[in-house]
DRENPA-3360 file (N, C-alpha, C; in nm, 2 decimals, always signed):
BEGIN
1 = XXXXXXXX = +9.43/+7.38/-8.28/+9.30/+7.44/-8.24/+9.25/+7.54/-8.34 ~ +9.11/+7.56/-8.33/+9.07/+7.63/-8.47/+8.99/+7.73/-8.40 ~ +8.95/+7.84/-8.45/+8.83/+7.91/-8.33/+8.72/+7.96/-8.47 ~ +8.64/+7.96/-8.43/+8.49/+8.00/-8.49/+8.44/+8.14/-8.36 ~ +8.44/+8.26/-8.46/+8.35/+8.35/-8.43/+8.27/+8.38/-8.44 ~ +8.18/+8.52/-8.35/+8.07/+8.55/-8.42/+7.98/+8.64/-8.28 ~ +7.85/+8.66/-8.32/+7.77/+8.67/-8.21/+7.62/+8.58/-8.15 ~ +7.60/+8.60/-8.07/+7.44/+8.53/-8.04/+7.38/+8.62/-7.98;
9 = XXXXXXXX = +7.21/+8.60/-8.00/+7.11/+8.67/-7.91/+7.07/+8.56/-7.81 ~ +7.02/+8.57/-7.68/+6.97/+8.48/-7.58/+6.86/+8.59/-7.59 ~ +6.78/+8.46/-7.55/+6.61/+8.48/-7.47/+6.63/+8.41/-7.38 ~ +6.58/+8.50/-7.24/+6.61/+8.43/-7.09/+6.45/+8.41/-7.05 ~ +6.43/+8.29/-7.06/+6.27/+8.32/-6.98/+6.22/+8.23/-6.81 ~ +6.17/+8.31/-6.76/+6.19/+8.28/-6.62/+6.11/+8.13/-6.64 ~ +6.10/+8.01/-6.58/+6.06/+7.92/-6.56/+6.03/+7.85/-6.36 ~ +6.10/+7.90/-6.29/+6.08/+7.87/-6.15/+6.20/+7.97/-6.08;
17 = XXXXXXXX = +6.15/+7.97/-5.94/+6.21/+8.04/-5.86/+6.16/+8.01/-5.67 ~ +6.29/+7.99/-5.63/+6.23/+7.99/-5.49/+6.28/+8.09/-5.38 ~ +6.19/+8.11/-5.34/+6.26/+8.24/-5.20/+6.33/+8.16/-5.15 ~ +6.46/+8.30/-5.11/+6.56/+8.26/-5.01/+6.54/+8.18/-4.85 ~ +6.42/+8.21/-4.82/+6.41/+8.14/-4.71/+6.49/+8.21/-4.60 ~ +6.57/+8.12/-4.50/+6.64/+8.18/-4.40/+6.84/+8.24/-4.48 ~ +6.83/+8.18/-4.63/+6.94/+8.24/-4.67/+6.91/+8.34/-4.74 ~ +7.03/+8.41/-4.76/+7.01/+8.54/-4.86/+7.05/+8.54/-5.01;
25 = XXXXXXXX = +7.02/+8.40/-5.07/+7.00/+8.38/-5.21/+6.93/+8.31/-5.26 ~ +6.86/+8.39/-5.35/+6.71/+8.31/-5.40/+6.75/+8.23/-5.51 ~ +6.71/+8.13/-5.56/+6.71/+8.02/-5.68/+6.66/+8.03/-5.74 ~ +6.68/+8.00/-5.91/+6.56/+8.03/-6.07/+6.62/+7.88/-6.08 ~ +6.52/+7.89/-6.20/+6.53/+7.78/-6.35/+6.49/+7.86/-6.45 ~ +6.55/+7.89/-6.57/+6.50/+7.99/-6.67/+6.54/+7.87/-6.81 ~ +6.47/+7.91/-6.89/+6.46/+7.86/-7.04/+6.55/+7.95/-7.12 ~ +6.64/+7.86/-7.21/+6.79/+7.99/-7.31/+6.73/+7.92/-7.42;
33 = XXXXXXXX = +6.71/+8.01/-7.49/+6.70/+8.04/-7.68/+6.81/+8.13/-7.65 ~ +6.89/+8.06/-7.81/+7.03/+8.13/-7.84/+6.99/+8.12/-7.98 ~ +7.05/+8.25/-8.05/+7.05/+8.25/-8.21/+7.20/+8.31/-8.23 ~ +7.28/+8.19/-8.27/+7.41/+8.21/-8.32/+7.39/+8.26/-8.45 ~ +7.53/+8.37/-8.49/+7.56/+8.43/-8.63/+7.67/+8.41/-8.64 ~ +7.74/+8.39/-8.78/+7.93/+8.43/-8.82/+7.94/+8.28/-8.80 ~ +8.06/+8.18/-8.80/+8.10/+8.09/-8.79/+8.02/+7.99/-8.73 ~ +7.94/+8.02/-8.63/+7.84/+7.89/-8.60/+7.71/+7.93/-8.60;
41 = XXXXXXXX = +7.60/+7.92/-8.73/+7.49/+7.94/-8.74/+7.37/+7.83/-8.68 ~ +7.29/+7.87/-8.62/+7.22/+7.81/-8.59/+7.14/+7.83/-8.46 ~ +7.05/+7.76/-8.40/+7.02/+7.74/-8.26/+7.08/+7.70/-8.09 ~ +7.04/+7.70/-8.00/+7.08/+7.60/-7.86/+6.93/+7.65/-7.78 ~ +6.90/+7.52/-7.76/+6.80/+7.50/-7.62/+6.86/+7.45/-7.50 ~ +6.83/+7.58/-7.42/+6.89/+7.50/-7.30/+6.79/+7.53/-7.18 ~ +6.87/+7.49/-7.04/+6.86/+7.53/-6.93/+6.94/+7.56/-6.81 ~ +6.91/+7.68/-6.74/+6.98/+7.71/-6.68/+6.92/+7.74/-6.56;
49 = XXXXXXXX = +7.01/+7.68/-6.43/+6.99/+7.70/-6.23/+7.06/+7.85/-6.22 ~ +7.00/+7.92/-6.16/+7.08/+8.01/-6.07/+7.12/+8.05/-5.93 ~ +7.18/+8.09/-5.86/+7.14/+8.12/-5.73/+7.24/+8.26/-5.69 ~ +7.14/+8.32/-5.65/+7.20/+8.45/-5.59/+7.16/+8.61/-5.67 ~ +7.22/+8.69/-5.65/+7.15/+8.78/-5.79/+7.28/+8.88/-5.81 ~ +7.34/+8.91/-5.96/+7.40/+8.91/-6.04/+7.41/+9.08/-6.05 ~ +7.45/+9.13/-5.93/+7.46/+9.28/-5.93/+7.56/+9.28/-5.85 ~ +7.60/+9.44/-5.78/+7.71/+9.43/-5.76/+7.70/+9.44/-5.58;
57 = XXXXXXXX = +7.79/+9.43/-5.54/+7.71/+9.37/-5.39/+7.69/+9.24/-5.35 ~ +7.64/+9.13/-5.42/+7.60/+9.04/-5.42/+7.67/+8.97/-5.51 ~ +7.66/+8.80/-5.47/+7.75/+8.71/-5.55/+7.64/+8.64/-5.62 ~ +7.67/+8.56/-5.71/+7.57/+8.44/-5.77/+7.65/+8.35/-5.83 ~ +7.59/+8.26/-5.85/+7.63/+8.12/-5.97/+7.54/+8.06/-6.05 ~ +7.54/+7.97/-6.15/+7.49/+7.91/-6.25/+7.57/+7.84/-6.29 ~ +7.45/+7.72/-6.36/+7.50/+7.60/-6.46/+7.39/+7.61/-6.56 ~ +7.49/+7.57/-6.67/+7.34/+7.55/-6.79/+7.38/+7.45/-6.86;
65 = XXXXXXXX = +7.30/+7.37/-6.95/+7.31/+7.32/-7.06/+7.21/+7.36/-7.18 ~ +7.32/+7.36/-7.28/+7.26/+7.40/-7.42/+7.29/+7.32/-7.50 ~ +7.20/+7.24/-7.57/+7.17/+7.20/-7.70/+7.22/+7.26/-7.86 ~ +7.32/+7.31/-7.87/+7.31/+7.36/-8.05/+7.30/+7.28/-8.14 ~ +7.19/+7.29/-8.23/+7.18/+7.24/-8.34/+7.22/+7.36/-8.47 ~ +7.29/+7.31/-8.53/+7.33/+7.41/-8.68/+7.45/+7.35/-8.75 ~ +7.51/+7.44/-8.77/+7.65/+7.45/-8.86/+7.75/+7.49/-8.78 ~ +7.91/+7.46/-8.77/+8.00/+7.51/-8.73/+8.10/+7.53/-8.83;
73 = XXXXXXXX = +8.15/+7.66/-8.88/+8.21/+7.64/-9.01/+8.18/+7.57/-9.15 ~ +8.07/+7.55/-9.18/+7.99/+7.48/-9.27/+7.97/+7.36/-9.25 ~ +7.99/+7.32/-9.11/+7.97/+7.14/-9.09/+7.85/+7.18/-8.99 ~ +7.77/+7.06/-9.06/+7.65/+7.05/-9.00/+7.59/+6.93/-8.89 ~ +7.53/+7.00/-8.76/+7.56/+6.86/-8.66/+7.50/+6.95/-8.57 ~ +7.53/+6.86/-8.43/+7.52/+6.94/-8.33/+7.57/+6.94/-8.17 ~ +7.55/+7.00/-8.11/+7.65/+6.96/-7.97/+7.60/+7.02/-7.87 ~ +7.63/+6.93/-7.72/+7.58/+7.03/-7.61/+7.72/+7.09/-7.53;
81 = XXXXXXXX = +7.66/+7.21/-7.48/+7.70/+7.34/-7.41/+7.69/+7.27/-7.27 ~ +7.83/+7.29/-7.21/+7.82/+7.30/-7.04/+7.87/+7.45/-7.02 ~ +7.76/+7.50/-6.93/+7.80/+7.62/-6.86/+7.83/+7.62/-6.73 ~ +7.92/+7.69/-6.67/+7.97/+7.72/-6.52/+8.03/+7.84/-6.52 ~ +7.92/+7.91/-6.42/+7.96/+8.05/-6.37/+7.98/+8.11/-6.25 ~ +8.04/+8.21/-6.20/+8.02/+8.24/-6.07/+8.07/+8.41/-6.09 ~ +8.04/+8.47/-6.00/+8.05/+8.60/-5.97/+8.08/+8.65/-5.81 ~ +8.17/+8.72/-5.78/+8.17/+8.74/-5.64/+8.04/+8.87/-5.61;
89 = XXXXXXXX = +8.12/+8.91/-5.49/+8.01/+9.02/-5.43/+8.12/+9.14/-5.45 ~ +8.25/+9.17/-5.54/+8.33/+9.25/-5.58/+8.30/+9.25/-5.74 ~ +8.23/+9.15/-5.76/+8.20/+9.24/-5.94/+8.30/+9.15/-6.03 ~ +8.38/+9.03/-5.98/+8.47/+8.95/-6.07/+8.40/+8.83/-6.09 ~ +8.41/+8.79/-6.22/+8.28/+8.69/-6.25/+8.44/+8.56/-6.31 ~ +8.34/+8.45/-6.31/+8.48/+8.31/-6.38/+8.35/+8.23/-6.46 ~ +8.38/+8.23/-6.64/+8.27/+8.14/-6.64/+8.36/+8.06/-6.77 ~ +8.30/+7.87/-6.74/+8.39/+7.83/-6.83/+8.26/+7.79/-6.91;
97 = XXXXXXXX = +8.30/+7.75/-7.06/+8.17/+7.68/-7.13/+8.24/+7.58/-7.21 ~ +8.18/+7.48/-7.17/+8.31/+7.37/-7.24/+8.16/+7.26/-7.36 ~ +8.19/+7.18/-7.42/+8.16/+7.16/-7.57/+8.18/+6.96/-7.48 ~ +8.04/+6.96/-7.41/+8.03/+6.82/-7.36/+8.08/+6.69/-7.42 ~ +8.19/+6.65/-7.38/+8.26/+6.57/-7.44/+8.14/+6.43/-7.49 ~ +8.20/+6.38/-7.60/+8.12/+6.30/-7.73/+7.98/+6.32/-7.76 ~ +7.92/+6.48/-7.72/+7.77/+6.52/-7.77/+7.81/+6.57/-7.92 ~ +7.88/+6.52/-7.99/+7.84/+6.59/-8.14/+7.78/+6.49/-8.23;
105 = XXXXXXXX = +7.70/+6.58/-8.34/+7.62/+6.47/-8.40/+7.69/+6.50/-8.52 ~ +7.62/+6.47/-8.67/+7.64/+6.50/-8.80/+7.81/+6.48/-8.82 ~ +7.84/+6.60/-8.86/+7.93/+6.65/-8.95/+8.09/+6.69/-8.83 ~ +7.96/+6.71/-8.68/+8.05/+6.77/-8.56/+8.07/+6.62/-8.46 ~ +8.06/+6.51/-8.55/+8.07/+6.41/-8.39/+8.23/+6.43/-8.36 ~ +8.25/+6.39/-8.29/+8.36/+6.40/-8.19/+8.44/+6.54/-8.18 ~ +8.35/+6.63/-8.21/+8.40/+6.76/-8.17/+8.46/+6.80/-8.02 ~ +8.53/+6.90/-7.99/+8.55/+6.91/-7.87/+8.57/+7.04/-7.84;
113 = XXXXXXXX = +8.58/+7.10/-7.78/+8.66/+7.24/-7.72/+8.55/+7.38/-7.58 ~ +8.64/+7.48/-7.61/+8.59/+7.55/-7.54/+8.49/+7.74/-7.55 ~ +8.42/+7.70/-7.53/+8.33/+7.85/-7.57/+8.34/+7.99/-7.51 ~ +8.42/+8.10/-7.55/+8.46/+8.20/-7.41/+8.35/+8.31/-7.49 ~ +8.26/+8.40/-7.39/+8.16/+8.50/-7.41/+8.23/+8.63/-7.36 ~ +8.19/+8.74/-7.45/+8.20/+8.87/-7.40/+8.07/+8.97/-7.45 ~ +8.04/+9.04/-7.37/+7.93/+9.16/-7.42/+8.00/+9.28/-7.42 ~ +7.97/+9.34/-7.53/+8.04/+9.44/-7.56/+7.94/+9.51/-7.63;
121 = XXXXXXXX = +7.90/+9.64/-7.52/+7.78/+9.73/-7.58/+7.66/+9.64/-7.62 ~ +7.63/+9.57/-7.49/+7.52/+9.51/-7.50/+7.48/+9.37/-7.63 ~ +7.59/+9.34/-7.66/+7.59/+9.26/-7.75/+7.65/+9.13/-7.75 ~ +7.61/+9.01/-7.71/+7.73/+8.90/-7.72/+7.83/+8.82/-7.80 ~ +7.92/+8.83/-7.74/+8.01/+8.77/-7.88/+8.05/+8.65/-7.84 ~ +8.11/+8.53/-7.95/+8.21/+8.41/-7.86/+8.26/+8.40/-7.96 ~ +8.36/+8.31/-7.91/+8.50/+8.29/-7.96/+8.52/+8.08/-7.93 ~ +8.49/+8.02/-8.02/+8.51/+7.91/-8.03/+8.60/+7.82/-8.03;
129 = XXXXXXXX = +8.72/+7.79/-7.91/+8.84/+7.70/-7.98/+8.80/+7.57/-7.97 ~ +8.80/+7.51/-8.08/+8.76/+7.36/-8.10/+8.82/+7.27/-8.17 ~ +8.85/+7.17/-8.21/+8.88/+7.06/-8.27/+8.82/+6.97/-8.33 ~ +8.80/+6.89/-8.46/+8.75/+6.77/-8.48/+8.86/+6.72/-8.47 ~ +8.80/+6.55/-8.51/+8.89/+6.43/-8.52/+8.99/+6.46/-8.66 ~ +8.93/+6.48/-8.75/+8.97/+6.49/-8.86/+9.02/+6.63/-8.89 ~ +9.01/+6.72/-8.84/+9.02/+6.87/-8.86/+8.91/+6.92/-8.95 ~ +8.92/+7.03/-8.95/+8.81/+7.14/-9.01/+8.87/+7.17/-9.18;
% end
């Protein structure tokens, strides 16, 4: 297993939303712009569901898919992002991001592995463990 670091910026832009109705959690659809730095340069377009709202008190969840197109370690291609997250109403969150099995194109086809995020002082970071066929 190999890991590729680094940071990204997200742009979250609201796209839909529905009142909770008779439940007490409301639903989005929002639009991800991601700009990766350090070990995977490049873009992801995605989209992402939510439900619930992401404070403390309150639980939520999401799924997204993202699109990266760029480089990973100087191979050039691209791959989609599955995201799954959840958060309770105690403030502990579980989120996997896994590397959609046979989405790589170019340089990254049959890539594989897993994406783990941390913000630290407002900043995101990830940490890449992945594999080619052939290795890196």
């Amino acid at each position: 297993m190999h890991h590729a670091t680094g940071t990204f910026i997200v742009t979250i832009t609201p796209q839909a939303s529905e009142p909770a109705g008779g439940d007490p959690a409301p639903t989005s659809r929002f639009g991800l712009l991601k700009t990766f730095s350090g070990a995977l340069q490049g873009t992801a377009h995605g989209t992402m569901l939510a439900i619930g709202t992401p404070k403390a008190g309150s639980s939520a969840a999401y799924v997204a898919l993202d699109q990266f197109t760029g480089s990973l370690d100087g191979r050039s291609g691209g791959f989609v992002l599955v995201h799954r997250g959840t958060m309770t109403k105690d403030g502990k969150a579980d989120l996997q991001v896994i590397i959609a099995p046979d989405s790589g194109t170019g340089a990254l086809t049959g890539v594989s592995g897993e994406l783990t995020i941390t913000v630290v002082g407002g900043e995101h970071h990830y940490d890449l463990a992945y594999q080619l066929p052939d290795g890196p």
